[in-house]
DSSP file (Angstrom, degrees, kcal/mol; ACC not computed):
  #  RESIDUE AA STRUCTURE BP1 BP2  ACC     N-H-->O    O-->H-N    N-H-->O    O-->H-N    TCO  KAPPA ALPHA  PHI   PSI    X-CA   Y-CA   Z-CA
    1    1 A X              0   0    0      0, 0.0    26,-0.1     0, 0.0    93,-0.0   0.000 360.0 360.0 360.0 124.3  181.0   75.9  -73.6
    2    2 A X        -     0   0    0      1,-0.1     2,-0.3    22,-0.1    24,-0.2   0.088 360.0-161.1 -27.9 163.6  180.9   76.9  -69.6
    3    3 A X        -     0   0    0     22,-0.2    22,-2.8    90,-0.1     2,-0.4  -0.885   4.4-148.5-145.8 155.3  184.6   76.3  -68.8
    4    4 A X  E     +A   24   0A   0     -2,-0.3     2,-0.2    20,-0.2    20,-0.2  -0.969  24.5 146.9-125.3 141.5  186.2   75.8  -64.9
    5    5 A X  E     -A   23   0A   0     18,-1.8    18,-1.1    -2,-0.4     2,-0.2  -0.908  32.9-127.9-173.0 157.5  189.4   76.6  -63.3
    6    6 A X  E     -A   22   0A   0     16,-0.2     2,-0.4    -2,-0.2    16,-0.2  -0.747   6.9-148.8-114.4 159.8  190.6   77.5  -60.3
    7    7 A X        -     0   0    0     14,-0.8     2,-0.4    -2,-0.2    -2,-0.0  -0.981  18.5-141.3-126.0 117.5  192.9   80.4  -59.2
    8    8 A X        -     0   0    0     -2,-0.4    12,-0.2    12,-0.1     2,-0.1  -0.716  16.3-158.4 -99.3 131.2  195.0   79.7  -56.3
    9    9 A X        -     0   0    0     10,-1.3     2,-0.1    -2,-0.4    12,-0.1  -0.421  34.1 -82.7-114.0 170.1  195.3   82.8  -53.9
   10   10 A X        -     0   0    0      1,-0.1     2,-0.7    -2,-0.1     9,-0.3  -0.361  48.5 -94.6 -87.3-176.7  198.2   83.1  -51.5
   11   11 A X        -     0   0    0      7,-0.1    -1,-0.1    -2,-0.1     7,-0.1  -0.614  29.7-152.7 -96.7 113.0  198.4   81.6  -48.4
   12   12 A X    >   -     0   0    0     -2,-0.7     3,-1.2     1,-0.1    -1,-0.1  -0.350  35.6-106.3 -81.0 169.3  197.5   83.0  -44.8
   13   13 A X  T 3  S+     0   0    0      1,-0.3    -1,-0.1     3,-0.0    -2,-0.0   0.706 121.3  37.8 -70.7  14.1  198.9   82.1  -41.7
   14   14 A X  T 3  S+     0   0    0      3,-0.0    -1,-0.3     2,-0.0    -2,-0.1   0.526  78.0 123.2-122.6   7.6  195.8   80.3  -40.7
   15   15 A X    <   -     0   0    0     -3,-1.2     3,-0.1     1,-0.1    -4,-0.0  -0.261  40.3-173.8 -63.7 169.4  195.1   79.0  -44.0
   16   16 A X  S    S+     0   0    0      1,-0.4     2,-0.3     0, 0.0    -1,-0.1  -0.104  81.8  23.1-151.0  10.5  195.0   75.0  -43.1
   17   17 A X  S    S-     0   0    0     -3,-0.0    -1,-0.4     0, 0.0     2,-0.2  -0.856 108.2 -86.2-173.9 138.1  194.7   74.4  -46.8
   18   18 A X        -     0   0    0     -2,-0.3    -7,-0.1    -3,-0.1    -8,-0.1  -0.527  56.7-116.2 -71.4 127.4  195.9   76.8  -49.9
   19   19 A X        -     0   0    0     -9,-0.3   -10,-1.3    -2,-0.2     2,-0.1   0.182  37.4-158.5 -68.2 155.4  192.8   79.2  -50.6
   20   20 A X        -     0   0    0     29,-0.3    -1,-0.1   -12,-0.2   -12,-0.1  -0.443  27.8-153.7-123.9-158.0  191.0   79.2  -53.5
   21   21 A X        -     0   0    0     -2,-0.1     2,-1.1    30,-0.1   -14,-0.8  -0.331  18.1-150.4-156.9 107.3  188.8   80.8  -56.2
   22   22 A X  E     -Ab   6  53A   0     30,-1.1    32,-0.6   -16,-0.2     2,-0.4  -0.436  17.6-161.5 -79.0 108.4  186.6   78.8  -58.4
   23   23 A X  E     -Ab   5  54A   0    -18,-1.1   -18,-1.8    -2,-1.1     2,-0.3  -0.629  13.9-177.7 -89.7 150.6  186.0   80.4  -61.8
   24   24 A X  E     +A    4   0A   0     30,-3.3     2,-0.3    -2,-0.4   -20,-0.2  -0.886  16.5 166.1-121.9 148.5  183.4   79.8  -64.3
   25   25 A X        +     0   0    0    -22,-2.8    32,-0.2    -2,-0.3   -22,-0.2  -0.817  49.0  38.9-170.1 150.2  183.6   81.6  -67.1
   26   26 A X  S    S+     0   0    0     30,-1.9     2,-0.5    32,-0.5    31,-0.2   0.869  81.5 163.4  74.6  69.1  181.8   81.5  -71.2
   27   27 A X        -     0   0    0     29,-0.7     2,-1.5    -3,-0.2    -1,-0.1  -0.879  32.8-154.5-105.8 121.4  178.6   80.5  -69.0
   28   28 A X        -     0   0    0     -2,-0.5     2,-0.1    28,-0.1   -26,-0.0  -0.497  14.4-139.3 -75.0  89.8  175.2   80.8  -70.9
   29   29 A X        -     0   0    0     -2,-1.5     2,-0.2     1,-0.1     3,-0.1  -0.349  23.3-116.9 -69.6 134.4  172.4   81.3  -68.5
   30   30 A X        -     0   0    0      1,-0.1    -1,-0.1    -2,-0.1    -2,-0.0  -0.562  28.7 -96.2 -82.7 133.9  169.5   79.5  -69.4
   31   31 A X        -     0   0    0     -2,-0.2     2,-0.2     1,-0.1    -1,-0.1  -0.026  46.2-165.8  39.8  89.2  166.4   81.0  -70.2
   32   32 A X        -     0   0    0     -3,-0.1     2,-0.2     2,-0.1    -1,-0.1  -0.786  18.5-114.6 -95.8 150.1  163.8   81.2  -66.8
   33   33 A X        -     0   0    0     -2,-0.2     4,-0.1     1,-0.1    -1,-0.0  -0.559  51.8 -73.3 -86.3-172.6  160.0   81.9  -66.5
   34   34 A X  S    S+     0   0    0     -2,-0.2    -2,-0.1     2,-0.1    -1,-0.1   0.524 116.0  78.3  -2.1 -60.7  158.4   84.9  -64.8
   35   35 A X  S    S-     0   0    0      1,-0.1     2,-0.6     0, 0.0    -2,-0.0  -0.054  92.6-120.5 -65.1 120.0  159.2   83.4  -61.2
   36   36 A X        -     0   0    0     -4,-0.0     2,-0.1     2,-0.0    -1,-0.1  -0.681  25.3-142.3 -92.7 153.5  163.0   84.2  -60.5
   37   37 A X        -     0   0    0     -2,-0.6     2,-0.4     1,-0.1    -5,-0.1  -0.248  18.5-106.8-110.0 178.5  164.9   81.2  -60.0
   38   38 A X        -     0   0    0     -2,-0.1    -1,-0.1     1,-0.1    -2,-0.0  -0.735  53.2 -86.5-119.7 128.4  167.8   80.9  -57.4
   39   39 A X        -     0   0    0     -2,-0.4    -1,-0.1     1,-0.1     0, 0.0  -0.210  19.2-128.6 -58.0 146.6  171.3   80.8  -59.2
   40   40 A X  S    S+     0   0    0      1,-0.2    -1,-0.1    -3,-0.1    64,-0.0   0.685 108.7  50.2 -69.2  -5.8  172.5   77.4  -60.2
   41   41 A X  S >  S+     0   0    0      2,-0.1     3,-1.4     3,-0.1    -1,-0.2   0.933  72.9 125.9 -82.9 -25.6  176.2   78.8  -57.9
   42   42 A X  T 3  S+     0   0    0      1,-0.2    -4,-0.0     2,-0.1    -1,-0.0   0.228  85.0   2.4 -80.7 124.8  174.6   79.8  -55.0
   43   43 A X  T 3> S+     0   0    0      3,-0.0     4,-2.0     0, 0.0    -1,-0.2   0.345 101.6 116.3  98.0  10.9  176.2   78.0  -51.8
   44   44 A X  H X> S+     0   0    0     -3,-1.4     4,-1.4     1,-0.2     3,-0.9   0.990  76.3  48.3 -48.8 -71.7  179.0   76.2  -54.6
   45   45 A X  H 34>S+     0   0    0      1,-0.3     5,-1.0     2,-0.2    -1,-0.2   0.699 109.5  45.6 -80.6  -9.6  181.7   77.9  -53.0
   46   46 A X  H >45S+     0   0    0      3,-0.2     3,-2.0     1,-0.2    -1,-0.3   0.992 115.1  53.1 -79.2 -41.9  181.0   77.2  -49.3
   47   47 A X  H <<5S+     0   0    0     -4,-2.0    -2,-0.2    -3,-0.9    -1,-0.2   0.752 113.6  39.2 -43.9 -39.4  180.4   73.5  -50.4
   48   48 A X  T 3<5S-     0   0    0     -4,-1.4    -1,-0.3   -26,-0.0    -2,-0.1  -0.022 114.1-113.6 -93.3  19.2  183.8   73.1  -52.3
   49   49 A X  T < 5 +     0   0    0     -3,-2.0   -29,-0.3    -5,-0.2    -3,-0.2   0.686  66.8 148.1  61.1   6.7  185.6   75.0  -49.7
   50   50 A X      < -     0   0    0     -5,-1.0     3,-0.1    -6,-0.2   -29,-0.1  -0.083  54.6-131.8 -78.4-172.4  186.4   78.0  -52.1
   51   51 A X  S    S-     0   0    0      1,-0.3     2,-0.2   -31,-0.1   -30,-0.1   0.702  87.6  -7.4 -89.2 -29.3  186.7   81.8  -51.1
   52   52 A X        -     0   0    0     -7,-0.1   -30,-1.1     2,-0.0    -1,-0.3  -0.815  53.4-131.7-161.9 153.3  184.5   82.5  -54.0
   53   53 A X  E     -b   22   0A   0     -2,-0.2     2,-0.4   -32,-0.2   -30,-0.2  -0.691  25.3-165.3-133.4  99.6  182.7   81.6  -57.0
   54   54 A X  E     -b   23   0A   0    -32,-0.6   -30,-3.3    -2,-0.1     2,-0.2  -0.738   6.1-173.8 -70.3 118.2  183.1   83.9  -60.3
   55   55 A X        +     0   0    0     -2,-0.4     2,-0.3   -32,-0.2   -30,-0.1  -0.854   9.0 165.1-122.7 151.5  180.8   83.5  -62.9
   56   56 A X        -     0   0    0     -2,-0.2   -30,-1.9     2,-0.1   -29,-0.7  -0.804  37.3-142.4-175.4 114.9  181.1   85.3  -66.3
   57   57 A X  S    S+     0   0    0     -2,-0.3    -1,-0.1   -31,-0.2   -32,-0.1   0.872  86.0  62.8 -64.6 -29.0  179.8   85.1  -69.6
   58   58 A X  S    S-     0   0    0    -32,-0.2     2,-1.0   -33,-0.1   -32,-0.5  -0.219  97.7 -97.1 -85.2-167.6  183.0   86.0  -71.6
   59   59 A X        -     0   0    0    -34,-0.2     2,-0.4   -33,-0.1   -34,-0.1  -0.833  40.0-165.9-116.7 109.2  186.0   83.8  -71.4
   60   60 A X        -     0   0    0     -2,-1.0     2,-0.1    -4,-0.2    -4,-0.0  -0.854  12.3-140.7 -86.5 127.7  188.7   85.0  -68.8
   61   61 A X        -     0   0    0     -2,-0.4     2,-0.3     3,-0.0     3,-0.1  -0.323   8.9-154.2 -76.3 174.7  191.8   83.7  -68.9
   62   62 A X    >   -     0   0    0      1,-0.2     3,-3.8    -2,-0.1     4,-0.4  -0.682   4.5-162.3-157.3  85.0  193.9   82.8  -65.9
   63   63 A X  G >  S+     0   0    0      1,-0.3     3,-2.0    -2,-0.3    -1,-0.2   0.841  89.4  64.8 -48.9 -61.7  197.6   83.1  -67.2
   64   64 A X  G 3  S+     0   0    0      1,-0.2    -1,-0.3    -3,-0.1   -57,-0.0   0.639  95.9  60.5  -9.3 -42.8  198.5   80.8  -63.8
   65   65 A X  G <   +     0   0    0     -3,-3.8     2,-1.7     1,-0.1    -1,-0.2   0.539  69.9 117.6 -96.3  -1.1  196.5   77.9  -65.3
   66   66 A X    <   -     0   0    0     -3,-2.0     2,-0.9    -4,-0.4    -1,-0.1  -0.334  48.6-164.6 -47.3  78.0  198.4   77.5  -68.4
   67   67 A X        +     0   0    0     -2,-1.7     2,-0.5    20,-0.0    20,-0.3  -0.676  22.8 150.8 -76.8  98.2  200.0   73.7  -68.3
   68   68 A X        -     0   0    0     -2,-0.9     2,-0.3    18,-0.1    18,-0.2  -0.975  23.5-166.4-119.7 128.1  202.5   73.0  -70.5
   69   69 A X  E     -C   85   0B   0     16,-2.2    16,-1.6    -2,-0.5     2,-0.4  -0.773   9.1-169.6-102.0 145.7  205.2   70.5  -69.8
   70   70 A X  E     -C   84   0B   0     -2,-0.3     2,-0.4    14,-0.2    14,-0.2  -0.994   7.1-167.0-135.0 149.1  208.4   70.4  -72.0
   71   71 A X  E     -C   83   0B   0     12,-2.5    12,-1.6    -2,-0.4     2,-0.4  -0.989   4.6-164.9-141.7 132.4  210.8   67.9  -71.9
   72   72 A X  E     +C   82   0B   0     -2,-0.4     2,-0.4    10,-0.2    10,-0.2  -0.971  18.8 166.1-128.0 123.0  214.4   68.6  -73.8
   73   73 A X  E     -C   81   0B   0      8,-1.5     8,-1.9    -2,-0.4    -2,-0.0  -0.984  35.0-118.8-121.2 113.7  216.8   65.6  -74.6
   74   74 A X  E     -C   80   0B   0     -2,-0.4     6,-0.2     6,-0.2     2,-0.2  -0.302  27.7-138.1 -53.4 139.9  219.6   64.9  -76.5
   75   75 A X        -     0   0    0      4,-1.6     3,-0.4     1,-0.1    -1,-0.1  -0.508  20.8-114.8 -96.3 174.5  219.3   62.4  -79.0
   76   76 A X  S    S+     0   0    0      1,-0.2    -1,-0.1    -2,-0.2    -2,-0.1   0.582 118.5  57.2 -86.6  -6.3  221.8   60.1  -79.5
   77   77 A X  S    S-     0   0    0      2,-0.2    -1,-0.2     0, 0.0    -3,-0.0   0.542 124.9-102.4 -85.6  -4.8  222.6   61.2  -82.8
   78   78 A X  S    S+     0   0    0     -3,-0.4    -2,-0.1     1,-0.3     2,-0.1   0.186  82.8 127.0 110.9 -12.1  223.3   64.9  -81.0
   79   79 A X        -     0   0    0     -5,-0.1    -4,-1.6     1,-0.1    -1,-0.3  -0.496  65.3-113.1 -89.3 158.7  219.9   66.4  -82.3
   80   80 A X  E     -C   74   0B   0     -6,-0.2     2,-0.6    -2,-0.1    -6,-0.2  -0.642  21.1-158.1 -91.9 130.8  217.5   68.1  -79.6
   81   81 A X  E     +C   73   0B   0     -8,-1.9    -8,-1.5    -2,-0.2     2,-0.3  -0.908  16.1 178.0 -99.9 122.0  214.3   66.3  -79.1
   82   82 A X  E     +C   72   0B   0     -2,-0.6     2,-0.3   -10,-0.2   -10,-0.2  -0.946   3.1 175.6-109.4 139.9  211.7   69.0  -77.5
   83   83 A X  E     -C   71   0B   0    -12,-1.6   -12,-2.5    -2,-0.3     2,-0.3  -0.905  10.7-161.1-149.2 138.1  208.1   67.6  -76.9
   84   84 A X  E     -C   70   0B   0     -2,-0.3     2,-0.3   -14,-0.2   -14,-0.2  -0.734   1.5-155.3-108.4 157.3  205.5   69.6  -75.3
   85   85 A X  E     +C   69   0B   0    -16,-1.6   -16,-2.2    -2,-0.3     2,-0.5  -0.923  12.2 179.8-152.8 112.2  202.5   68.4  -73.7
   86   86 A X        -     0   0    0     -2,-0.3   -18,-0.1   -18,-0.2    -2,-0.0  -0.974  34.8-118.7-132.9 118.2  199.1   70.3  -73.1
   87   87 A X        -     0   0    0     -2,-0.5     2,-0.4   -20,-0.3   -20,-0.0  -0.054  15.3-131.5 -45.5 157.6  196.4   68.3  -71.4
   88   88 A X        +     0   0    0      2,-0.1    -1,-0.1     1,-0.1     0, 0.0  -0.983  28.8 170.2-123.4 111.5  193.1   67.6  -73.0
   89   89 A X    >   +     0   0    0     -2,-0.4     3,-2.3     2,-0.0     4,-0.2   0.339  17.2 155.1-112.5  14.2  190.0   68.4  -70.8
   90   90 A X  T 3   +     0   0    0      1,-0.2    -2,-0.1     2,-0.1     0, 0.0  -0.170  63.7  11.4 -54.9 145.0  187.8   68.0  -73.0
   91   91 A X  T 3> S+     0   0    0      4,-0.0     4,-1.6     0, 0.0     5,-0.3   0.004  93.4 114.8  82.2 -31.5  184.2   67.0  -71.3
   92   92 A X  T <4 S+     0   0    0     -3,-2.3     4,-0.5     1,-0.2    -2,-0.1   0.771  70.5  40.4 -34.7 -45.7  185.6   67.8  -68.5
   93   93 A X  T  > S+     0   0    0     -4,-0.2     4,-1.7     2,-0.2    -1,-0.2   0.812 107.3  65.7 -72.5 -40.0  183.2   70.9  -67.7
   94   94 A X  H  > S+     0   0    0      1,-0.3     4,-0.8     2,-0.2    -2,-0.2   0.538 105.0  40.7 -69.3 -19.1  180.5   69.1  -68.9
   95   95 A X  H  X S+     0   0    0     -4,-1.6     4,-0.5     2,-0.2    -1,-0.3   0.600 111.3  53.8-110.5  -9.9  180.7   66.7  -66.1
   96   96 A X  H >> S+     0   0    0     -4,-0.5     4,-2.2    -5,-0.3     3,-2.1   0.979 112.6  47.7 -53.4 -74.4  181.5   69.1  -63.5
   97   97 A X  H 3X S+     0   0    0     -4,-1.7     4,-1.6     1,-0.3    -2,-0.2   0.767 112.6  46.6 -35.3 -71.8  178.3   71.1  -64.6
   98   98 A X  H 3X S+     0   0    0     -4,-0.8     4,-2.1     2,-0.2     5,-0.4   0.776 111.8  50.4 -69.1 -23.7  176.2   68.1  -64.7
   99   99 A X  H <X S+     0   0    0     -3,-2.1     4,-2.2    -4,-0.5     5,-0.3   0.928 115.5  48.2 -83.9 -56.1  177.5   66.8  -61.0
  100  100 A X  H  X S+     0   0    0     -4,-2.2     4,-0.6     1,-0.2    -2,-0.2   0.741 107.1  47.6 -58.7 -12.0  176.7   70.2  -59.7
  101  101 A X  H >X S+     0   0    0     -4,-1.6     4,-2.9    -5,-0.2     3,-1.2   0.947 114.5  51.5 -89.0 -50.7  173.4   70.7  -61.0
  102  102 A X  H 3X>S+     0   0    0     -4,-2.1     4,-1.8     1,-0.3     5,-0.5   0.987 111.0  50.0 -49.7 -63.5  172.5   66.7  -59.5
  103  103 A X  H 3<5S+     0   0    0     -4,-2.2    -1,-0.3    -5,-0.4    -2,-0.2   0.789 115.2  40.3 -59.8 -21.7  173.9   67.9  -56.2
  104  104 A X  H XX5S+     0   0    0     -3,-1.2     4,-2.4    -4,-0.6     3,-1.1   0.921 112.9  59.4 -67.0 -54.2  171.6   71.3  -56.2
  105  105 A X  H 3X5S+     0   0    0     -4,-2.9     4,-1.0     1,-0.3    -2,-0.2   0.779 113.2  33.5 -68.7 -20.4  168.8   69.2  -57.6
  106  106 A X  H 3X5S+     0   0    0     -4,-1.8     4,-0.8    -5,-0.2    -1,-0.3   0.509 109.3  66.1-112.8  12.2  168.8   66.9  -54.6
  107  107 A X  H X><S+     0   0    0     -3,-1.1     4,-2.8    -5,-0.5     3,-2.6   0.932 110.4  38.6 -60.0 -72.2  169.7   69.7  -52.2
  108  108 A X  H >< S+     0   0    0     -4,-2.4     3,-0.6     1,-0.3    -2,-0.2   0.923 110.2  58.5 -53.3 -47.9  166.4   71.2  -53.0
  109  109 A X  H 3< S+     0   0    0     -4,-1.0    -1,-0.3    -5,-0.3     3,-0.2   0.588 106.0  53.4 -64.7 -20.5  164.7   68.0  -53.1
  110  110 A X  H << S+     0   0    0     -3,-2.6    -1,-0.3    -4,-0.8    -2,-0.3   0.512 102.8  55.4 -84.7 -32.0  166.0   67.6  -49.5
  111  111 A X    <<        0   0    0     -4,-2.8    -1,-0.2    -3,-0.6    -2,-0.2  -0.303 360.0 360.0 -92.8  43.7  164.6   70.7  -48.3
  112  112 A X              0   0    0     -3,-0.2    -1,-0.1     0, 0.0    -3,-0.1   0.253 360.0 360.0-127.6 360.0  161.1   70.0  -49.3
């Protein structure tokens, strides 16, 4: 399943917002006929304001994007309570992907 995340580059002095890079990555490209068809990124990253859009069928990780929160407490009996917590996105991609393919599809539909 496609997955997205972004990779946050460092900051210039003119930056007026922190730069970005959007990545895609375990993306399947679907299957065209004859006629070649215009990539489903193309003009993503000037729309979202990114530097870039990186697309890749194999799955790249992005060590940076790793969330895990840990929270360490004494209990009141003395024992240490640890609980970690890793967001759940699932679906997540699947409705990025589907809002970007509606916003191409009336892009085009708008230039005709």
């Amino acid at each position: 399943m496609t997955r997205l995340q972004i990779l946050e580059l460092p900051e210039g002095s003119g930056d007026d917002r922190p730069p970005f890079v959007l990545v895609i990555d375990q993306y399947e490209p679907q299957p065209y006929p004859d006629e070649p068809e215009p990539s489903p990124f193309d003009g993503v990253a000037e729309k979202i304001g990114a530097r870039a859009v990186l697309v890749f069928e194999e799955t790249v990780d992005i060590p940076a994007n790793e969330l895990t929160l840990t929270h360490v407490q004494e209990a009141a009996d003395g024992n240490i309570v640890r609980l970690r917590v890793e967001p759940d996105l699932d679906g997540f991609t699947d409705k990025v992907m589907a809002e970007v393919a509606k916003a191409q599809a009336d892009a085009r539909a708008a230039s005709k």
